[in-house]
C-alpha positions in Angstrom: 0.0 0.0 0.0 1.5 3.1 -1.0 -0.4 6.0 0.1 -0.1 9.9 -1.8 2.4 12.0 -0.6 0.8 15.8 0.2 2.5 18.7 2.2 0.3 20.6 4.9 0.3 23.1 6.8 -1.3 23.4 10.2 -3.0 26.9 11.3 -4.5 28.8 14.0 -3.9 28.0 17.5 -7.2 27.1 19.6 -9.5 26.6 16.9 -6.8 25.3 14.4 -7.5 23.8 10.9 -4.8 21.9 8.3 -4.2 23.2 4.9 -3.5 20.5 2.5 -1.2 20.7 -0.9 -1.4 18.3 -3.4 0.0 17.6 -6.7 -1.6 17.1 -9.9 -3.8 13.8 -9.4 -3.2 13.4 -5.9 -6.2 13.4 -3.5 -6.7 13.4 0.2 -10.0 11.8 2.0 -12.1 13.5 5.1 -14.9 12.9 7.2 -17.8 13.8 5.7 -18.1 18.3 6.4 -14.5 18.4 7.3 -13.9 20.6 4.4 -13.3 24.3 5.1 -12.1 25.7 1.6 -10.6 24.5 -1.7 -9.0 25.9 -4.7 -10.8 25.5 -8.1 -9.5 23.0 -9.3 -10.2 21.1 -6.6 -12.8 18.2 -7.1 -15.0 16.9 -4.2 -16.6 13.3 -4.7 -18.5 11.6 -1.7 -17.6 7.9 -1.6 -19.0 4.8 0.1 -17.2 3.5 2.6 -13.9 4.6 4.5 -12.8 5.6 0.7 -9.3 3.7 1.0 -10.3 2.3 -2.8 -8.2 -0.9 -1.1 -9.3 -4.3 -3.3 -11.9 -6.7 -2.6 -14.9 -5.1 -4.9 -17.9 -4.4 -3.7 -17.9 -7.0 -0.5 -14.4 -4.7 0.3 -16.7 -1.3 0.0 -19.4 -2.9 1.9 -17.0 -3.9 4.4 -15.4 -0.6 5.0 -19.0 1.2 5.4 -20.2 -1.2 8.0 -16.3 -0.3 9.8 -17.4 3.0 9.4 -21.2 2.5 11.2 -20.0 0.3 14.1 -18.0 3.4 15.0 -20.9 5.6 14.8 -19.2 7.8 11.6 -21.6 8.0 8.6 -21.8 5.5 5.8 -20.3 8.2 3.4 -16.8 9.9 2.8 -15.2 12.4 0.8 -12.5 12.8 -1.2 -10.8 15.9 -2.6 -8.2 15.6 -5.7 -6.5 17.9 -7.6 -7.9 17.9 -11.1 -5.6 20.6 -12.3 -1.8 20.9 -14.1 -0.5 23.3 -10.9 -0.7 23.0 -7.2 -4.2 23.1 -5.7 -4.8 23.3 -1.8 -7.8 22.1 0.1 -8.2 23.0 3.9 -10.4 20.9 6.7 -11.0 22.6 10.1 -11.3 20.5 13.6 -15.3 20.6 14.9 -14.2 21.8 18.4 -11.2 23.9 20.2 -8.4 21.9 20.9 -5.3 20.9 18.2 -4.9 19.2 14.7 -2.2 15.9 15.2 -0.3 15.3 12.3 0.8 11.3 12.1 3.4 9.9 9.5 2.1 6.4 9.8 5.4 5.1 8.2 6.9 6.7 11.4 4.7 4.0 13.8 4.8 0.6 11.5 1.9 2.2 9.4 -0.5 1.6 12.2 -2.3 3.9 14.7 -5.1 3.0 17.1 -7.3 6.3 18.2 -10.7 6.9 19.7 -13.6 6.8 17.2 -14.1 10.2 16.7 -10.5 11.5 16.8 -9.8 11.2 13.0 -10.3 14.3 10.5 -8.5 13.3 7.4 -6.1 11.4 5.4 -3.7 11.0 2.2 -5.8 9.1 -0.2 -4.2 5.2 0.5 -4.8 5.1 4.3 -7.4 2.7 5.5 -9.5 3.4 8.3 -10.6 0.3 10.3 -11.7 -0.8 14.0 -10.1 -2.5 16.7 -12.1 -4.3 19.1 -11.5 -4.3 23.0 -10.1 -7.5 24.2 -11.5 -7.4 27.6 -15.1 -6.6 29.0 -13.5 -4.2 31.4 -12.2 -2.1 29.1 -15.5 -2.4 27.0 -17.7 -1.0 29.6 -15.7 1.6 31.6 -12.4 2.1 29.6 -14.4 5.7 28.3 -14.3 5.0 24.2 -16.0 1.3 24.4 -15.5 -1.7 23.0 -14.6 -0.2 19.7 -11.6 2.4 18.7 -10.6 3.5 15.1 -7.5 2.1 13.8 -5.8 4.0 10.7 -3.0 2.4 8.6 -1.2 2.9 5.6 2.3 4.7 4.6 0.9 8.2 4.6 -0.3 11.3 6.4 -3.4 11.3 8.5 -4.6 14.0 10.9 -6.5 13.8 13.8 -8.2 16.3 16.3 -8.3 16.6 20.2 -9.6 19.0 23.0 -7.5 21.4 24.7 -3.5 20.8 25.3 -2.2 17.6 23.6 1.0 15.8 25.3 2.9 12.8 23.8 4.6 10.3 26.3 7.0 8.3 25.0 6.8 4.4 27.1 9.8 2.5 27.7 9.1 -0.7 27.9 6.8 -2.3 30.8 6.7 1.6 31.6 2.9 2.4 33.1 1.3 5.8 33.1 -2.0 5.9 34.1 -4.9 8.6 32.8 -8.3 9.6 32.9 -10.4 7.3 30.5 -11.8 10.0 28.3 -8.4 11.7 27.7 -6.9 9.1 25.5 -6.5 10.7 22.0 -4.0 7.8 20.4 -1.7 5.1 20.9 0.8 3.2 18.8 0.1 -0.8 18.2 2.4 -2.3 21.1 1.0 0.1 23.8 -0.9 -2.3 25.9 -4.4 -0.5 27.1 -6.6 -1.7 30.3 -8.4 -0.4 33.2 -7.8 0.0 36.7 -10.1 0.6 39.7 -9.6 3.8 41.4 -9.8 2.4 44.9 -11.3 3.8 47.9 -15.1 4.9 48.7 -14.2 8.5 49.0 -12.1 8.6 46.2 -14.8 6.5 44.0 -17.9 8.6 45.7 -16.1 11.7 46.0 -13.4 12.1 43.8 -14.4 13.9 40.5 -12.4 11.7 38.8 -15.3 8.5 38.4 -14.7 5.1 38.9 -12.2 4.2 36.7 -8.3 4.8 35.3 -7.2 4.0 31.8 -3.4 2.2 32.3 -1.7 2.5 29.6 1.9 0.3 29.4 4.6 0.7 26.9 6.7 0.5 24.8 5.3 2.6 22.7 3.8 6.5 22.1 0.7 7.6 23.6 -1.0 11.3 22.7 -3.1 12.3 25.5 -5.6 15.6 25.4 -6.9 17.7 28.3 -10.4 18.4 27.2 -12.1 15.4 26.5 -15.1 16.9 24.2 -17.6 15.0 26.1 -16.6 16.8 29.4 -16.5 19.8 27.9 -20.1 19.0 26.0 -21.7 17.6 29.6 -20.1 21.5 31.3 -22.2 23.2 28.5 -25.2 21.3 29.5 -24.8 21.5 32.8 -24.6 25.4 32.6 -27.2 25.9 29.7 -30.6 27.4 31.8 -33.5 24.9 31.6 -36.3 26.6 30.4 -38.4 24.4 28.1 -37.5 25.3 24.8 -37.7 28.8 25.5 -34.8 31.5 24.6 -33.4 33.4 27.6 -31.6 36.7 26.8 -28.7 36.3 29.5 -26.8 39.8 30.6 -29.4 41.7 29.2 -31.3 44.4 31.3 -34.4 43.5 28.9 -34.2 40.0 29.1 -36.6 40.0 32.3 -38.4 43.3 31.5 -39.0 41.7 28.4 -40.9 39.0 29.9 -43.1 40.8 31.9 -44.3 43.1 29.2 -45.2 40.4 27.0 -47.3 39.1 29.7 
């Protein structure tokens, strides 16, 4: 598998997005509404599937989109390829605050595991798959479930976190141990479980819930501080319940307002 070879270019700073360069008949693959802008020459086609065009006909298609469901993405993908004789760039943005990861998979034996939501895009060539959880454990309290995205290939793919991203490099039987939903990626040979926090204060009381994700080298782990569903269940906690209705917050009229359409 030889996947194309693009330059990028990775902007902004808390709301950051990549912008991707590609030659004359290369391409590059996205989730589908990734895309932020594209030059003219730049031609969009949504594909079936995980849109790796890897063999195996249409059972191999088939195969990819089902991938694709069990990790709750949509059936479709999209790919962009440069159609012109000159340079063309194409740029995809990250859905929420936090940083765009840039991964040469030839750098980590051409395969990365991730959490299913963490990928943005792709050179054309790199398959995206799943990985199943060995253990129940894991499955029910390791924070991403039984199922995690696994991308390989030779090329470039990009995904997205929340907040701050550190990479810890594992020596080997080395044991670090993390919150469950801050687990961005992890090379093949990191070995992944769960561990009991201990204690009824600390389980009752601790903010932390009930469970750590130990994570045991060798290998490279990328680790984000804002899991997007803690900072999604912050937003609902602070949103005003009022039954559908609008509430015009610092504003003087928002409860004058109120009683004059009474």
């Amino acid at each position: 598998m030889i996947a194309h070879e693009i330059e990028y270019e990775i902007k902004g700073n808390e709301m950051q997005f990549v912008e991707i360069t590609l030659d004359p008949r290369e391409a590059v693959i996205a989730e589908a509404g990734a895309m932020m802008m594209m030059d003219s020459s730049i031609k969009m086609d949504t594909v079936f599937g995980d849109g790796s065009k890897k063999s195996g006909g249409f059972w191999g298609v088939l195969g990819g989109a089902a991938k694709r469901v069990i990790t709750g993405e949509s059936l479709f993908m999209t790919s962009f390829s440069n159609t012109g004789y000159i340079k063309q760039k194409v740029a995809f943005a990250a859905p929420y605050p936090g940083k765009i990861i840039p991964i040469d998979l030839k750098n980590y034996g051409e395969r990365i595991i991730c959490q299913k939501d963490a990928y943005l895009c792709s050179a054309m060539g790199v398959n995206i798959g799943i990985v199943f959880t060995k253990k129940l454990g894991v499955g029910f309290f390791g924070g991403e479930g039984f199922i995690l995205q696994k991308l390989e290939g030779d090329g470039m793919a990009f995904i997205n976190a929340g907040g701050t991203i550190v990479k810890r490099s594992l020596m080997p039987g080395e044991t670090i141990k993390i919150d469950t939903g801050c687990l961005v990626a992890m090379t093949q040979n990191v070995h992944y479980d769960i561990e009991f926090v201990g204690g009824i204060k600390n389980t009752l009381f601790g903010g932390e819930g009930m469970f750590f994700a130990t994570l045991t080298g060798p290998g490279d782990v990328w680790i984000q501080s804002l899991p997007f569903s803690k900072l999604a269940s912050r937003v609902i906690a602070a949103a005003p319940h009022t039954g559908g209705r609008q509430v015009d917050q610092g504003s003087i009229l928002g409860t004058l307002g109120d009683i004059f359409e009474r």
